[in-house]
C-alpha positions as CSV (number, residue, x, y, z in Angstrom):
1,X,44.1,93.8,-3.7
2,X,47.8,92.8,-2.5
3,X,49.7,92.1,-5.5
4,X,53.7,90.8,-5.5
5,X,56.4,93.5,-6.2
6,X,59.1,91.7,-7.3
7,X,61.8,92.6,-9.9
8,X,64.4,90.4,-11.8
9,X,67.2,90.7,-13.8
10,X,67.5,89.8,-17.5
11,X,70.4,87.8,-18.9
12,X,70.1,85.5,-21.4
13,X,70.2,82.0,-21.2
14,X,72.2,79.4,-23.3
15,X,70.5,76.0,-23.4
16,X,72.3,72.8,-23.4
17,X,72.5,72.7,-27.5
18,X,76.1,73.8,-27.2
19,X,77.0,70.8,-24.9
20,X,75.3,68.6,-27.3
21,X,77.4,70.0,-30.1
22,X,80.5,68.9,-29.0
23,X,79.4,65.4,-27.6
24,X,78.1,65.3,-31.5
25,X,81.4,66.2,-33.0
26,X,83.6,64.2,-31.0
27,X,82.1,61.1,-31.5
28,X,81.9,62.2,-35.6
29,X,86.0,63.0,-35.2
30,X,86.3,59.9,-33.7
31,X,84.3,57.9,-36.6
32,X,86.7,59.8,-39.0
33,X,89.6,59.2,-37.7
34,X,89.1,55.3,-36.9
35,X,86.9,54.9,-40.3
36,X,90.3,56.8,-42.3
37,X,93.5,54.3,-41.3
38,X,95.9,57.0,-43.7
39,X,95.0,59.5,-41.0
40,X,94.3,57.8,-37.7
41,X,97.5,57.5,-36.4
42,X,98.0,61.3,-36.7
43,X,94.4,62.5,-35.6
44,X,94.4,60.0,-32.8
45,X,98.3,60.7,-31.4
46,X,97.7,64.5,-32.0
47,X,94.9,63.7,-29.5
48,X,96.7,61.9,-27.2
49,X,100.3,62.7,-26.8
50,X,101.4,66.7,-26.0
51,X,104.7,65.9,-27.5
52,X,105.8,65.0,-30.8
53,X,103.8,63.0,-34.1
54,X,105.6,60.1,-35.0
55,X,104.4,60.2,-38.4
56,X,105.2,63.5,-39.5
57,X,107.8,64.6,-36.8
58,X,105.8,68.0,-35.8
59,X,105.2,69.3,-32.2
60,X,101.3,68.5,-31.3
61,X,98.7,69.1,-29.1
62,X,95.7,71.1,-28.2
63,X,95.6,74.7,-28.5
64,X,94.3,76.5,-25.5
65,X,91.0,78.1,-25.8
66,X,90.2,75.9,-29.2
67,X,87.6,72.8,-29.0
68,X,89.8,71.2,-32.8
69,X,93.2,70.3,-32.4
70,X,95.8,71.9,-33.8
71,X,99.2,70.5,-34.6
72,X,101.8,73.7,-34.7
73,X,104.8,73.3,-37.4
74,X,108.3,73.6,-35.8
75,X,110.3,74.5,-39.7
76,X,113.6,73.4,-37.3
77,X,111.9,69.8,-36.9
78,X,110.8,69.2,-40.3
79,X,113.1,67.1,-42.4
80,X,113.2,65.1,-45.6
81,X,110.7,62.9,-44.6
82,X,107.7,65.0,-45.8
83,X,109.0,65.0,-49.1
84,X,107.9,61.3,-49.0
85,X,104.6,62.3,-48.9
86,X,104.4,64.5,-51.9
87,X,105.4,62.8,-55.7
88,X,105.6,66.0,-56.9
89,X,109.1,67.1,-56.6
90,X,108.5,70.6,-56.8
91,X,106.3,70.6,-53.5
92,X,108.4,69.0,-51.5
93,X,110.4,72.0,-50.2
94,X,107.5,73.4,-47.6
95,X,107.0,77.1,-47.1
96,X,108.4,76.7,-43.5
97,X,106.9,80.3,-42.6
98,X,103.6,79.6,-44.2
99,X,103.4,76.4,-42.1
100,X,103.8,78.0,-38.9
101,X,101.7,81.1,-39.3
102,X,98.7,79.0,-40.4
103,X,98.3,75.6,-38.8
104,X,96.4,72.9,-39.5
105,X,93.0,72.4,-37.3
106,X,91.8,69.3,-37.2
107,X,88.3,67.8,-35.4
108,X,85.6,70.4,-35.3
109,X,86.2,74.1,-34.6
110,X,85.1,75.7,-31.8
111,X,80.8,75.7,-31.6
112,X,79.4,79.2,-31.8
113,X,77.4,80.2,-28.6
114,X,73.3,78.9,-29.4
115,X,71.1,81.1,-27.6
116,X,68.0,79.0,-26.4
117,X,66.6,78.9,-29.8
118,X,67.8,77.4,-32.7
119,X,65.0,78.8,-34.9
120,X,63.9,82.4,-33.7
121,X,61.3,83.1,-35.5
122,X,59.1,80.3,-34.0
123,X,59.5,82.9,-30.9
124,X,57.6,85.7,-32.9
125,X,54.6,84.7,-31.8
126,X,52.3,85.3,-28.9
127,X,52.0,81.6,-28.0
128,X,56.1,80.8,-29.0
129,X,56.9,83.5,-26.0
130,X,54.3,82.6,-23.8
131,X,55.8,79.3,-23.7
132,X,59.2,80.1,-22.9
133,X,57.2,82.0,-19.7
134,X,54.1,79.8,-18.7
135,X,55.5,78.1,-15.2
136,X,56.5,81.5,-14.4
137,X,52.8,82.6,-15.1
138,X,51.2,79.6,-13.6
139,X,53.2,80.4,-10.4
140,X,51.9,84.4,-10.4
141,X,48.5,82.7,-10.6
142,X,48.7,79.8,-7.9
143,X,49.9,82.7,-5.7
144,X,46.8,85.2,-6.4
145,X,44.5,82.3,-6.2
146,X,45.8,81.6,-3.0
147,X,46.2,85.2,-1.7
148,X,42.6,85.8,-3.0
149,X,40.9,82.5,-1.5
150,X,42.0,83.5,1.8
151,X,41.0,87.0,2.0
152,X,37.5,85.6,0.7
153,X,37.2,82.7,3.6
154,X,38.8,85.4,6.5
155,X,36.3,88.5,5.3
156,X,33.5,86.6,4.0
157,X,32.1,86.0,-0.1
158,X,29.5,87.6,-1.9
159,X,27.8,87.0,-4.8
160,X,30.2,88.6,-8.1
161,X,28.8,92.0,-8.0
162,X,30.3,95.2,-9.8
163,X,31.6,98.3,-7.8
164,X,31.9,102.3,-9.3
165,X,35.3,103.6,-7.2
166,X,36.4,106.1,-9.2
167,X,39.5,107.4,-9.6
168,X,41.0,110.7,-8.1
169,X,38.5,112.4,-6.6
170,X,38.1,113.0,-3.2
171,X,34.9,111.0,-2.6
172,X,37.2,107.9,-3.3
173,X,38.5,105.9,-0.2
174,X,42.3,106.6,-1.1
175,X,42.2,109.5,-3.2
176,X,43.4,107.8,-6.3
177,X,46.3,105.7,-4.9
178,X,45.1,102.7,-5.4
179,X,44.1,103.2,-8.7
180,X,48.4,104.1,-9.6
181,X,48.6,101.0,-7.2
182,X,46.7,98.8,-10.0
183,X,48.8,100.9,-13.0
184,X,52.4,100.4,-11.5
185,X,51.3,96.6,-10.1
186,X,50.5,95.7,-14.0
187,X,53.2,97.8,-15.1
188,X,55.6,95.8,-12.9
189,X,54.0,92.4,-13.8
190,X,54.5,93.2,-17.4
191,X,58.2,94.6,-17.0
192,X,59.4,91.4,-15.1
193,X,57.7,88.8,-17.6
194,X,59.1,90.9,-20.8
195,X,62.7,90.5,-18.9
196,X,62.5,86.4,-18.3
197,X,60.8,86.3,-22.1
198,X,64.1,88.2,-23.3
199,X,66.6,86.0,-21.1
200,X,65.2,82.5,-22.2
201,X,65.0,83.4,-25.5
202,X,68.5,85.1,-26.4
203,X,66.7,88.3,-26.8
204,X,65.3,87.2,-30.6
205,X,61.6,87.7,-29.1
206,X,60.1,90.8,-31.1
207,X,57.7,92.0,-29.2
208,X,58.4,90.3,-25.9
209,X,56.9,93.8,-24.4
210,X,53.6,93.3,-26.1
211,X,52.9,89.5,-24.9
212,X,54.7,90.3,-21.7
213,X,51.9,93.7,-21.4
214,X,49.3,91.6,-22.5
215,X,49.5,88.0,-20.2
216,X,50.1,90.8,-17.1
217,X,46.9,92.6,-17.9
218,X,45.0,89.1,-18.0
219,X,47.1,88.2,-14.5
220,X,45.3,91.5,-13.5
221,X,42.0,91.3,-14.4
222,X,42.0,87.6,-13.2
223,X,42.8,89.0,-9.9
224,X,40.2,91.6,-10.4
225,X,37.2,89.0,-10.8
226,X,38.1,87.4,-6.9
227,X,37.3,91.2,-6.1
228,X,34.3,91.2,-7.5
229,X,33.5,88.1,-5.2
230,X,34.3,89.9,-1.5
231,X,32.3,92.0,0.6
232,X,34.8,94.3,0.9
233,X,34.9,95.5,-2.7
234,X,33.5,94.4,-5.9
235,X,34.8,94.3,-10.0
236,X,36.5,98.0,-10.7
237,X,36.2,99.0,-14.5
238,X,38.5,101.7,-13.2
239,X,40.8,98.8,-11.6
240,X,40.7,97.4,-15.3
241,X,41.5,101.0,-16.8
242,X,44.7,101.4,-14.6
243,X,46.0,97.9,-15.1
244,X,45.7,98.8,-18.9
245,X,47.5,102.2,-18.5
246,X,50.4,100.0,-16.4
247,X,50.5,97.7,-19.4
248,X,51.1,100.0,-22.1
249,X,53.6,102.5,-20.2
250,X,55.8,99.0,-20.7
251,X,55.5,98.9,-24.4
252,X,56.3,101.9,-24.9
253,X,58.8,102.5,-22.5
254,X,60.8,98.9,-23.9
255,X,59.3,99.5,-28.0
256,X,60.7,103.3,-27.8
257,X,64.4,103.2,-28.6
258,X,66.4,104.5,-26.2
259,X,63.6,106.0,-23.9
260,X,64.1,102.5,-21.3
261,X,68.0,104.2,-20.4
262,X,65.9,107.8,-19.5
263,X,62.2,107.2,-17.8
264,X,61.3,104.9,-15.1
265,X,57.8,104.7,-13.4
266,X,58.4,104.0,-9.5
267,X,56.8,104.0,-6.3
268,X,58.2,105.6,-3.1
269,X,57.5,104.2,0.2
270,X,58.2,105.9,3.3
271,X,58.4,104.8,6.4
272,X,55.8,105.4,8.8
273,X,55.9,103.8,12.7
274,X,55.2,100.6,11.3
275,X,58.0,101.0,9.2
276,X,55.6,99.6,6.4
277,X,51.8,98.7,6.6
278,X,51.0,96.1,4.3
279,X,47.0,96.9,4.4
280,X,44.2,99.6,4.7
281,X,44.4,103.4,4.2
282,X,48.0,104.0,6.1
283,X,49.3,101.4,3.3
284,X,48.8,103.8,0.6
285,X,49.1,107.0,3.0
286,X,53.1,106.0,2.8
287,X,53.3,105.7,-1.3
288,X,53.8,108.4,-3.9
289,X,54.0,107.2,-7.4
290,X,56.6,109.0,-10.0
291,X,58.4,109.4,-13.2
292,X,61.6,109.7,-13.4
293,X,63.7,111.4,-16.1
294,X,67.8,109.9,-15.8
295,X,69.5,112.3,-17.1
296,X,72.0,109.5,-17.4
297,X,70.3,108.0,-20.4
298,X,71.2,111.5,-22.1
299,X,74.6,111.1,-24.4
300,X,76.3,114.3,-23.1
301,X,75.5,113.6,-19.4
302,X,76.8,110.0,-19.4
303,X,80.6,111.1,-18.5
304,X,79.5,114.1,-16.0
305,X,78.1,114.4,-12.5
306,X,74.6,115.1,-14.0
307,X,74.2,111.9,-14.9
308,X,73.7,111.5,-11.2
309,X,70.4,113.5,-11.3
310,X,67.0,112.7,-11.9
311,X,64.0,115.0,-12.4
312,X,60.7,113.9,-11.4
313,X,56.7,114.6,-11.5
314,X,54.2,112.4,-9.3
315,X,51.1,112.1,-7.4
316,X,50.5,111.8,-3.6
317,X,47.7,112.2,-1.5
318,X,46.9,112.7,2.3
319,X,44.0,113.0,4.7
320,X,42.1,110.2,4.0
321,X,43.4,108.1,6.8
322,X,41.5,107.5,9.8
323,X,44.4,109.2,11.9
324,X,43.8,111.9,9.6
325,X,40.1,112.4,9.7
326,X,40.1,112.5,13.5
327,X,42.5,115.0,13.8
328,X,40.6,116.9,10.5
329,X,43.1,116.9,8.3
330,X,42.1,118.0,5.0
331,X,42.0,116.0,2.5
332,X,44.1,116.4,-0.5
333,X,45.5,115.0,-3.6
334,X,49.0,117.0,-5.2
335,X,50.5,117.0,-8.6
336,X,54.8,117.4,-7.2
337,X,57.7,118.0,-8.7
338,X,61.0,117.6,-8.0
339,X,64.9,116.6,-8.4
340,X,66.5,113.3,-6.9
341,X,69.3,111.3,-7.1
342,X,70.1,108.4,-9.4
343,X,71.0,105.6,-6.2
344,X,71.3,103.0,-9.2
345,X,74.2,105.4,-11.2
346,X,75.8,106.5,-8.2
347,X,76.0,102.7,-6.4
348,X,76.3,100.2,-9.4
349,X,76.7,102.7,-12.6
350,X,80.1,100.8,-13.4
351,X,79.3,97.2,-11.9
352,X,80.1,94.0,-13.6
353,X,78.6,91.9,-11.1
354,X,74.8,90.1,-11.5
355,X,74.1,90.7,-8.0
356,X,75.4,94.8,-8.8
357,X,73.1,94.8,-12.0
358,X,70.4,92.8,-9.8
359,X,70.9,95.8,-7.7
360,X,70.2,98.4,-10.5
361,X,67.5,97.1,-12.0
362,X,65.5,96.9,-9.0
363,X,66.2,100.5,-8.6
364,X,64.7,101.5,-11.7
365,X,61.2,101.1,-10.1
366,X,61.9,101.7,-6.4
367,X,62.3,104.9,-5.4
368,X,64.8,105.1,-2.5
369,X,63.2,107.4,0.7
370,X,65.0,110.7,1.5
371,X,66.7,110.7,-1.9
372,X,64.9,113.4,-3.6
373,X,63.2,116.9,-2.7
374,X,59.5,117.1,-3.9
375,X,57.7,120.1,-4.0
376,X,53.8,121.1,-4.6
377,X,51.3,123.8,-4.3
């Protein structure tokens, strides 16, 4: 079945609480200053005028960068006056130095950044992180239901019925491709739900990989069941097996530290005269499926050319086409290793960008043709 391969980038998202915050403060300065007649002459003129206070005869204004306003001491403007203001005669000679190194902030200081929520731990939970996610899930849905619904009107229905396939031998129909087709699909699924869960939450979702893993293996097996109702095919336990494999190659690649930076799972796609068949045999006759091992993520390869290299082991497969069984081609399924090069290091290893980490990221499960030298037996 035709699944989307999509990826995303993660960055976190900053709801409008912050906004909120300072609408909130404001109107409380305000209140203060209007509700305290001793001090609203200076809070309100310190707000207003970028020149001098009339009250106290100190410079005023905003400080850049700061949301409170500050009101700097000048010790060559401050006179006899302030000692007006004191009854004590011992404090009325100011620490002109102290003054000006320390100034007076008035109104609220500046908000800290809120991440989308306030209260993290009610995103602990499977149903707390699937909320954050569930249009994104409903549309992954709408779009298999539709995807499905037509295949079933253009090839005809059957009643649900259950189909053995296999999985790598060489009585299957692709050798075993489709089967890593189902892995890396769920696997996929899994990796760019885990991402949005992680953006829209701040990154304070523990376990984001889990739920993520989990509401991509029931996207899976939902779009397993229209397969049991085609003609063409029927409900795969293997199918199921593989999505499940997919599922948990994200957790452990996002729950094991520091093994996300060094081992990706990709697919590489080359092009054949169609430049890329979207259906039947010659779709999977163009895929090989791999892990890569970035030797990038290795501390003493991050500042030398190796970090540009990549070792990988995979599985392809050939003969099994139609092409192929004419002409009487054998058919055979490899085991290959091999040594490529990291496109994402090389291209965007120092980017700032979004659309250079956008880049990167989809690169960690693409595998770019004629960048790498495979060999088997």
């Amino acid at each position: 079945m035709a699944v989307l391969k999509f990826s995303g980038s993660a960055q976190p998202w900053t709801s409008g609480a912050g906004k909120h915050f300072r609408l909130v403060s404001g109107a409380l300065v305000c209140g203060w200053a209007f509700a305290r007649p001793a001090y609203a002459h200076s809070v309100v003129e310190t707000v207003i005028s970028p020149c001098r206070s009339a009250w106290e005869g100190i410079p005023c204004g905003i400080e850049p960068g700061r949301t409170g306003f500050v009101q700097n001491a000048d010790p060559s403007l401050v006179d006899q006056r302030d000692s007006d203001l004191s009854t004590d005669p011992g404090k009325a000679d100011l620490d002109r130095s102290d003054t000006a190194a320390a100034p007076a902030v008035y109104g609220p200081g500046e908000p800290q950044p809120q991440k989308y929520p306030e209260n993290a731990a009610r995103f602990r939970s499977f149903g707390g992180q699937f909320r954050t996610i569930r249009w994104e899930v409903a549309a992954a849905a709408t779009y298999m239901t539709v995807l499905n619904v037509e295949k079933i009107v253009k090839e005809g229905g059957k009643k649900f019925h259950f189909q053995n396939e296999g999985f790598f031998g060489k009585n299957t129909i692709n050798l075993g491709l489709d089967k890593l087709a189902h892995a890396y699909d769920t696997y996929l699924f899994a990796e760019i739900l885990r991402a949005r869960i992680d953006r829209k939450t701040g990154g304070e979702a523990r376990g984001s990989a889990v739920t993520a893993a989990l509401l991509a293996s029931g996207l899976m097996l939902y779009g397993e069941v229209y397969d049991g109702l085609k003609k063409s095919s029927g409900f795969s336990w293997q199918d199921v097996v593989m999505n499940t494999s997919g599922a948990a190659f994200s957790i452990i690649r996002n729950e094991v530290p520091g093994l996300k930076e060094k081992l990706d799972f990709r697919v590489l796609v080359t092009p054949n005269s169609d430049v890329y068949t979207f259906d039947g045999t010659r779709h999977f006759r163009q895929q090989r499926y791999l892990a890569a091992f970035k030797l990038a993520g290795v501390e003493k390869f991050k500042k030398t050319p190796l970090r540009l290299v990549e070792l990988h082991m995979g599985y392809m497969a050939s003969g099994f086409t139609a092409r192929e069984r004419e002409r009487g081609d054998p058919l055979k399924h490899r085991i290959f290793f091999g040594i490529g090069l990291n496109v994402g290091e090389l291209l965007f290893g120092s980017t700032s960008t979004r659309a250079g980490r956008a880049a990167r990221s989809v690169l960690n499960y693409v595998q770019v043709p004629y960048t790498a030298v495979h060999v088997h037996d």
